[in-house]
C-alpha positions in Angstrom: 6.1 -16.4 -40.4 8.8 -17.2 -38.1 10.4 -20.8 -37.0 10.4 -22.5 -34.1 13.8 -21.2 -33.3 12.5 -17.7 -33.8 9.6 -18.2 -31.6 11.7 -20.0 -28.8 14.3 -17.4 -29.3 11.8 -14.2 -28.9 9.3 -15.8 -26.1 12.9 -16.2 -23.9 13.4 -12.4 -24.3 10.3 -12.0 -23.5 10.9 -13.4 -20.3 13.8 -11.9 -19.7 12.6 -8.4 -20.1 9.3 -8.9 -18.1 9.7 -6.7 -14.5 9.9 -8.9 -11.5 6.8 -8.8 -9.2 7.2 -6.4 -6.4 8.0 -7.5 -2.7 7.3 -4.2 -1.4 4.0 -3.9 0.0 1.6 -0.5 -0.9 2.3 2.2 1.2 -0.7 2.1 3.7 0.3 3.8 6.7 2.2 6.8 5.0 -1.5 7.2 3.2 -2.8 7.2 6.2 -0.7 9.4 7.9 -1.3 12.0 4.7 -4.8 11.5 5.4 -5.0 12.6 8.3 -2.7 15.4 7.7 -5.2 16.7 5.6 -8.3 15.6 7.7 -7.1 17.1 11.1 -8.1 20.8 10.2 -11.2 20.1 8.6 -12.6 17.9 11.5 -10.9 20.5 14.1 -12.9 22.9 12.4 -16.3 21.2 12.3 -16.4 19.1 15.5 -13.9 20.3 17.6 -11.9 18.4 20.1 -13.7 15.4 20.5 -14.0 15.3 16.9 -9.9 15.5 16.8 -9.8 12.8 19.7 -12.0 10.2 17.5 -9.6 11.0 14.4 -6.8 10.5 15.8 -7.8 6.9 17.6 -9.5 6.0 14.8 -6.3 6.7 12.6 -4.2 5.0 15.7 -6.9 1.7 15.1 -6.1 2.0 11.6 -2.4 1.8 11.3 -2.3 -0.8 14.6 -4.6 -3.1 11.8 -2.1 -2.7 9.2 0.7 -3.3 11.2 -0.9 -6.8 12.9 -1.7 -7.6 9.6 2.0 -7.4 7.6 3.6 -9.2 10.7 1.2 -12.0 10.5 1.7 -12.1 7.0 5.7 -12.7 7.7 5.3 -14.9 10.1 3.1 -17.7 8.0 
């Protein structure tokens, strides 16, 4: 059984040692870029050129979303 003390004393290292909340958002657009690393020669392969050109805008639509997003995110 510990005292109040104890209790106050151990809940305030408690505190102490708990890791801050992180500021820094998840990396979405170098996981987007490695996926389409990894996509290009597969889709190159199996639809050819147009197939590449749809990637690679859809990738492009992709990291243009993320982007808006964190800057509106800033701003308000």
């Amino acid at each position: 059984m510990l005292s109040d003390r104890d209790r106050r004393i151990l809940a305030d290292l408690e505190r102490q040692f708990e890791p801050p909340a992180p500021d820094v958002p998840f990396p979405t657009v170098a996981v987007l870029c490695i996926l389409l690393f990894l996509a290009v020669p597969l889709v190159m392969l199996l639809f050819s050129w147009p197939g590449l050109l749809i990637t690679v805008d859809a990738f492009a639509v992709a990291v243009a979303y993320v982007m808006i997003r964190r800057y509106r995110g800033r701003r308000s």
